[in-house]
C-alpha positions as CSV (number, residue, x, y, z in Angstrom):
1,X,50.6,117.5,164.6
2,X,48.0,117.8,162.0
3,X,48.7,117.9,158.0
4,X,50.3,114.7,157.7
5,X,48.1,113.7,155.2
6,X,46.7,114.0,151.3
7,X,43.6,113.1,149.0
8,X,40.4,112.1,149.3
9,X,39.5,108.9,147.8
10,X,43.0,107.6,147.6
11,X,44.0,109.2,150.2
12,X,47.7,108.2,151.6
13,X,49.1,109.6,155.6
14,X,53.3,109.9,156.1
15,X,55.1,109.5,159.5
16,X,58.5,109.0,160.5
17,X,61.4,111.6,161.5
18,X,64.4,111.7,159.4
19,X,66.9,110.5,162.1
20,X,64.3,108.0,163.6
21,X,64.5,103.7,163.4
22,X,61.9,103.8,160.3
23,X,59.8,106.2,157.9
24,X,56.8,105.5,156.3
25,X,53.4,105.8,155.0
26,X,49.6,104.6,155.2
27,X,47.5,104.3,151.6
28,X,44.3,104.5,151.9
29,X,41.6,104.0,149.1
30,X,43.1,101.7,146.9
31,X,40.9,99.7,145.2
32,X,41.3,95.6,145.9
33,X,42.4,93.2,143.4
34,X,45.1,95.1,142.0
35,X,48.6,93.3,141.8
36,X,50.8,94.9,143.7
37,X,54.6,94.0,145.4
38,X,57.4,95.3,146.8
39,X,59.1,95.0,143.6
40,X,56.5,97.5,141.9
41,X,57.2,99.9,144.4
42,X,61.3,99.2,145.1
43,X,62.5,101.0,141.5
44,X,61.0,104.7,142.4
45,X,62.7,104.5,145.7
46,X,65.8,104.0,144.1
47,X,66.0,106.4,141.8
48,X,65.4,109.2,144.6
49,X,67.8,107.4,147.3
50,X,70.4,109.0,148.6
51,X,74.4,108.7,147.7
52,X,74.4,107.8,144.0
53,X,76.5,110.4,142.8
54,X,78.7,113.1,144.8
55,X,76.1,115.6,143.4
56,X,73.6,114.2,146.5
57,X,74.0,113.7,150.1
58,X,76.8,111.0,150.6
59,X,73.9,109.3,153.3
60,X,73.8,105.6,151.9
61,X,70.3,104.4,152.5
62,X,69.3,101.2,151.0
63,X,65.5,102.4,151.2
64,X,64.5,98.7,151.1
65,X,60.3,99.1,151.6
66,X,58.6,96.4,153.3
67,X,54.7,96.0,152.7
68,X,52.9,95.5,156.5
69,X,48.8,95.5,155.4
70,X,46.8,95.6,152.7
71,X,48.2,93.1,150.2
72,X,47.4,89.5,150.1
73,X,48.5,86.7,147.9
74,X,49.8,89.7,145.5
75,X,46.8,91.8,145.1
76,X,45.3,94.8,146.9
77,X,42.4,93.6,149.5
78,X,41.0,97.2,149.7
79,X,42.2,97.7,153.1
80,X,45.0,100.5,154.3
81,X,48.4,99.5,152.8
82,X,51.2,100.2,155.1
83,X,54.9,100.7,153.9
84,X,57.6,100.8,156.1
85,X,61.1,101.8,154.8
86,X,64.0,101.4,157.9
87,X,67.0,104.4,158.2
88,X,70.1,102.8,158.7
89,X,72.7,105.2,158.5
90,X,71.8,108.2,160.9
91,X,74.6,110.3,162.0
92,X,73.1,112.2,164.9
93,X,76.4,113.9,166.1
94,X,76.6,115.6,162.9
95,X,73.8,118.0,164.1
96,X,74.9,118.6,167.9
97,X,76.2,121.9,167.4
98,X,73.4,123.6,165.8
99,X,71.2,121.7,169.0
100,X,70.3,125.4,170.3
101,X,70.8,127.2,166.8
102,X,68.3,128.0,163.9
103,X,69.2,127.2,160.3
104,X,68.5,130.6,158.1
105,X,66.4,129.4,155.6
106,X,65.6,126.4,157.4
107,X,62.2,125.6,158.9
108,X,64.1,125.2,162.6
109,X,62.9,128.9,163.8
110,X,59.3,128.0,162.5
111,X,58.9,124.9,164.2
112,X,60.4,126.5,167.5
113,X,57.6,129.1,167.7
114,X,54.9,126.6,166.8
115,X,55.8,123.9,169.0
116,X,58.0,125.1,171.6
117,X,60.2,122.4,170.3
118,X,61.9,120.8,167.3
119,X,64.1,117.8,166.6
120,X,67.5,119.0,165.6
121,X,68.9,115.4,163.6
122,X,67.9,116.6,160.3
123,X,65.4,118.1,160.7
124,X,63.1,115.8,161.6
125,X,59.6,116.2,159.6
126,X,60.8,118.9,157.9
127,X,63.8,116.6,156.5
128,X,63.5,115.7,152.8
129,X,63.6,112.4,154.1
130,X,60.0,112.0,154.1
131,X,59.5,112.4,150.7
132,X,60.6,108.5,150.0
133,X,57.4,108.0,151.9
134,X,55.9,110.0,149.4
135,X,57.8,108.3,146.3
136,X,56.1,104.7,148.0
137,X,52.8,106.3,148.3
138,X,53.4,107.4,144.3
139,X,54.5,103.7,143.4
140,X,50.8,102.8,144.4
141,X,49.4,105.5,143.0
142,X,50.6,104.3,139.9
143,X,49.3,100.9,139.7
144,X,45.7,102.4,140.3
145,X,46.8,104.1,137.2
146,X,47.5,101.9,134.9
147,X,50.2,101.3,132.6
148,X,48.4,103.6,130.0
149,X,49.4,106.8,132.2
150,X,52.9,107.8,131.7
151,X,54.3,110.5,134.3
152,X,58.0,111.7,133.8
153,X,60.1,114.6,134.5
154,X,63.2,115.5,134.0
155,X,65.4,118.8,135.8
156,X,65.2,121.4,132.9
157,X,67.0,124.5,134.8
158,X,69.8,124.1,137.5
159,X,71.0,127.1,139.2
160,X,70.9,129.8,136.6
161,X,71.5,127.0,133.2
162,X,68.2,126.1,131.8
163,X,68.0,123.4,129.0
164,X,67.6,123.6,125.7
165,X,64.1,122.4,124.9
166,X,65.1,121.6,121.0
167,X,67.4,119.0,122.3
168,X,65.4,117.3,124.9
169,X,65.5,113.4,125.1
170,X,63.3,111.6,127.6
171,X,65.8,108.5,127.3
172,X,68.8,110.9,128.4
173,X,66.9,111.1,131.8
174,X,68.2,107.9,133.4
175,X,71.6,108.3,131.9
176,X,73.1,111.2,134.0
177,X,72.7,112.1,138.4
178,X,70.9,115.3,137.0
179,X,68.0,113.5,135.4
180,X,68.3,115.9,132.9
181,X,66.5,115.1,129.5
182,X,69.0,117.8,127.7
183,X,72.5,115.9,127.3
184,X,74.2,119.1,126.0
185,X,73.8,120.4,129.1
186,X,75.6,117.8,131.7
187,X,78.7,118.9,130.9
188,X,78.1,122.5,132.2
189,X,76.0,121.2,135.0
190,X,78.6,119.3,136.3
191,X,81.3,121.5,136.4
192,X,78.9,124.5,137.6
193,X,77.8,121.8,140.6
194,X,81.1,120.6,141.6
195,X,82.3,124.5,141.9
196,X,79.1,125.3,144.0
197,X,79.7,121.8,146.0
198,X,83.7,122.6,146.4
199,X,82.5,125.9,148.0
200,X,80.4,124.4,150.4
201,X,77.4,126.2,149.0
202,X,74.1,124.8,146.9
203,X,72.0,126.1,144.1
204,X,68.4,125.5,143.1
205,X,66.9,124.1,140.1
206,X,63.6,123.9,138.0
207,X,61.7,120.2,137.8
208,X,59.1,119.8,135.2
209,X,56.7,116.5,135.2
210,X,54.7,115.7,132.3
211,X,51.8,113.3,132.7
212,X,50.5,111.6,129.1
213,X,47.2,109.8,128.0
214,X,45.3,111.1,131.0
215,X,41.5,110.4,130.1
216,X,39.2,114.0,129.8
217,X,37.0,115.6,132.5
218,X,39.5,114.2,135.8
219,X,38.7,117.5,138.1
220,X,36.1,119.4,139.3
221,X,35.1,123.7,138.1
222,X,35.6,125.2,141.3
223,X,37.7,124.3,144.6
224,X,38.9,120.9,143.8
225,X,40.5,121.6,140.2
226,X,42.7,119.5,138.9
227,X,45.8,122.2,138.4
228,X,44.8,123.5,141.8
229,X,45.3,120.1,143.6
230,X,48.1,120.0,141.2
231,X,49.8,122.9,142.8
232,X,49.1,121.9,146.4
233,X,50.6,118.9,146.1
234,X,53.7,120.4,144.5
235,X,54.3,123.0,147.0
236,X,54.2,120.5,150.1
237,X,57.4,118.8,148.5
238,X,59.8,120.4,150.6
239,X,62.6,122.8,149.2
240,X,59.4,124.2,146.4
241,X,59.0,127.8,146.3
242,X,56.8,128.2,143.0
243,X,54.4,126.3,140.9
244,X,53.3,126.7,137.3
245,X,51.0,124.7,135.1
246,X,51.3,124.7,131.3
247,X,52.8,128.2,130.0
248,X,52.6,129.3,133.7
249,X,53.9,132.7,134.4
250,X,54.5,133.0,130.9
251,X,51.2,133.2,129.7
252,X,51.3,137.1,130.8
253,X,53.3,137.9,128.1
254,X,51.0,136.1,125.4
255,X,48.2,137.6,123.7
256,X,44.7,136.0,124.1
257,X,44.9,135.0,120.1
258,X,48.6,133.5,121.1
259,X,47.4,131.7,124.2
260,X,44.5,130.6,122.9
261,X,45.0,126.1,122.3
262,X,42.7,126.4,118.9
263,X,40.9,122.7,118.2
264,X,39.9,120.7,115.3
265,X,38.2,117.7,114.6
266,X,40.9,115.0,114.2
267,X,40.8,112.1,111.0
268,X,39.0,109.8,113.7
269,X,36.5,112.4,114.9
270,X,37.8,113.3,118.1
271,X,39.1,116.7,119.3
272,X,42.3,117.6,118.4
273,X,44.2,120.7,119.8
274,X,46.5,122.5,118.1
275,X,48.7,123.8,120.8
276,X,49.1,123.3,125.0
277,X,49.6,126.1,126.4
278,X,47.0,125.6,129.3
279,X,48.6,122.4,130.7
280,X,45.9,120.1,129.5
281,X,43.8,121.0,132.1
282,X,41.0,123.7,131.3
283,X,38.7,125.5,134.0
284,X,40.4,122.5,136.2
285,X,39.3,119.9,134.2
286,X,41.7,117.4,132.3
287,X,41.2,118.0,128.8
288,X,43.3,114.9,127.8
289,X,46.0,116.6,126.4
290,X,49.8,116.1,128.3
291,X,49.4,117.5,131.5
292,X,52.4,119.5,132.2
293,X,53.6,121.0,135.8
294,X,56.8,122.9,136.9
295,X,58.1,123.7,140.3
296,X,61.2,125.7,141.2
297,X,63.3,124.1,144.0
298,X,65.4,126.7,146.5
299,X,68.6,126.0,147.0
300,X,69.7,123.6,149.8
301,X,69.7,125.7,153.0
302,X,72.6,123.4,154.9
303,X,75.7,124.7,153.9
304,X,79.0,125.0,155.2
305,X,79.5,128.9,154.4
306,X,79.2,130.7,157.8
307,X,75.9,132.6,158.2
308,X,74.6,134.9,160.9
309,X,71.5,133.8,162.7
310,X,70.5,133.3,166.3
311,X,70.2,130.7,169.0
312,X,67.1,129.6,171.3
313,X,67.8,131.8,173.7
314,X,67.4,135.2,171.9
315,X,71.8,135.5,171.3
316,X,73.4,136.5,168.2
317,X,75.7,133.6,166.6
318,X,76.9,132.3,163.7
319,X,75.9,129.0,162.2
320,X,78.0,126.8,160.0
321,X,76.0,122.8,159.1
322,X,77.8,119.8,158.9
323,X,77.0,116.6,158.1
324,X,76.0,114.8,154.7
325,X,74.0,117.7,152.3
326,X,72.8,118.0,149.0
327,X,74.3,121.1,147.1
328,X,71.3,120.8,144.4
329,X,68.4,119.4,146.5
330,X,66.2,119.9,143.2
331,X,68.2,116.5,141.7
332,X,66.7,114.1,143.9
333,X,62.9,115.6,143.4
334,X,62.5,114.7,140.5
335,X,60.9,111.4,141.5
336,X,58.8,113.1,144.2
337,X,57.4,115.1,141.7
338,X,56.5,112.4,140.0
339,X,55.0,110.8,142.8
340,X,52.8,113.7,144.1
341,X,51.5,114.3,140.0
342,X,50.6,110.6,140.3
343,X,48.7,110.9,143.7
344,X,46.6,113.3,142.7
345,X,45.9,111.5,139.4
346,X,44.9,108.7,141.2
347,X,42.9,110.5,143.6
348,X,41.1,112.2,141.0
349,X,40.5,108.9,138.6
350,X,39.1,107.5,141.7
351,X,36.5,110.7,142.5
352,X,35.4,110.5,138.8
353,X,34.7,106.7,138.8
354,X,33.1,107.1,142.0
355,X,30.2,109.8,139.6
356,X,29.5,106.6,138.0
């Protein structure tokens, strides 16, 4: 099975099922002599693991990570660094009756007619369990970073209730299970989740992740541009659906004087721009201003409302999913967004080091 994994320079490889003894992932590229621990790594994991609120999957998963390679004495030896995180609280029986049945929505019919089999415990590969393998990976990416880098995000829309940018508060992220920046809006969200949770259906939701004091000219003009990496590495988070950088899809409805981020030279001589509706990234090139991404998250395709589909052996049937969901699968990737933005950061910061 090819596509496990992403980057160039730093460059990091997944593996792991979701209902198997561990998960975890391989980072290569990282330059040596950078302090590193499980303890810089441990906090991202636990703001994505699972059962901290009954607005995620009730699956309690400690997601302790254990560093197997690559570090010595607390810093970085420039060899592969391999991070193992163990699942301790699979409940295979959960997914016995849907065995011979395909999901709707799901990737089960997909992997079926690619591999001529699939493992039914979650999902296997395609669970969103990997993505703490990615959210380790992104803890690494990080410190190759530097503290000067900040990367955030925050949910801004959850089923059809978007925030209200005017009241948006970076510090209200970590006070609420939506991380949502917009405290007006927690109150609705929670009562709009608990009816979809009640009903034993899910919703989708909007993540943004903005990345500040990323230096100029990280990307190259053509294939390899920043916003394009950008959107590749989105989209592989699984559940995403649609990508957008800057104004995004919104920049249709702008005029070219409207769109147009207009500079001046600043009091200390540098470049200032007067507006951001590219992103910070221009003709996929960084152009130091606050990166900012989107992605739109479907909703959760295990549910408990009945739905037609059809078994492995060409029969019509009906398919409800047990077992421990999440109604709003969009809550939880948050932090993998942040991760993946980091990656490619890194990977990029590397490339343009590398020019000399």
């Amino acid at each position: 099975m090819a596509g496990n994994s992403f980057g160039t320079l730093f460059r990091f490889t997944t593996w792991g099922e979701s209902h198997g003894p561990a998960i975890g992932v391989v980072v290569d590229g990282v330059p040596a002599r950078i302090p590193l621990s499980e303890a810089d790594i441990q906090p991202y994991l636990d703001r994505r693991r699972p059962g901290q609120s009954r607005f995620t999957t009730q699956r309690q998963e400690a997601d302790q990570v254990k560093i197997l390679s690559g570090v010595f004495e607390g810093q970085t030896t420039g060899t592969p660094i391999q991070l193992m995180i163990e699942n301790t609280d699979q409940r295979s029986k959960d997914y016995g009756d849907i065995a011979e049945k395909f999901r709707p929505g799901h990737a089960d019919f997909t992997y079926w007619k690619k591999y001529g089999i699939r493992d039914y415990r979650g999902g296997g590969r395609s669970s969103a369990r990997e993505t703490a393998a990615r959210v380790a990976a992104g803890a690494v990416a990080r410190t190759v970073l530097g503290k000067s880098v900040c990367i955030r995000g925050g949910l801004i829309q959850l089923g059809p209730h978007r925030i209200e940018h005017s009241h948006r508060s970076w510090e209200r992220v970590t006070t609420n299970p939506f991380f949502c920046p917009d405290p007006l809006a927690v109150p609705l969200w929670t009562q709009y989740l608990d009816e979809i949770r009640k009903a034993g259906s899910s919703c989708g939701a909007v993540v943004e992740i903005i990345a500040e004091n990323v230096p100029a000219g990280l990307g190259d003009p053509v294939y390899d541009k920043l916003d394009a990496d950008l959107a590749k590495a989105l989209m592989s988070i699984n559940a995403v659906k649609g990508v957008e950088i800057g104004e995004g899809f919104a920049s249709a409805a702008l005029t070219g004087e409207a769109n147009a981020d207009e500079m001046r030279i600043g009091p200390n001589g540098d470049p200032t721009f007067l507006s951001n509706h590219a992103g910070g990234i221009l003709g996929g090139i960084s152009s130091g201003q606050d990166i900012v991404t989107r992605f739109a998250v479907k909703p959760t395709s295990s549910i408990l409302t009945p739905r037609r589909t059809i078994d492995i052996h060409g029969n019509d049937t009906e398919i409800i999913t047990k077992g421990r969901h999440d109604p709003c699968v969009g809550i939880r990737a948050v932090p993998v967004g942040e991760a993946m933005v980091a990656c490619v950061l890194a990977d990029h910061l590397l490339r343009q080091r590398a020019l000399g």
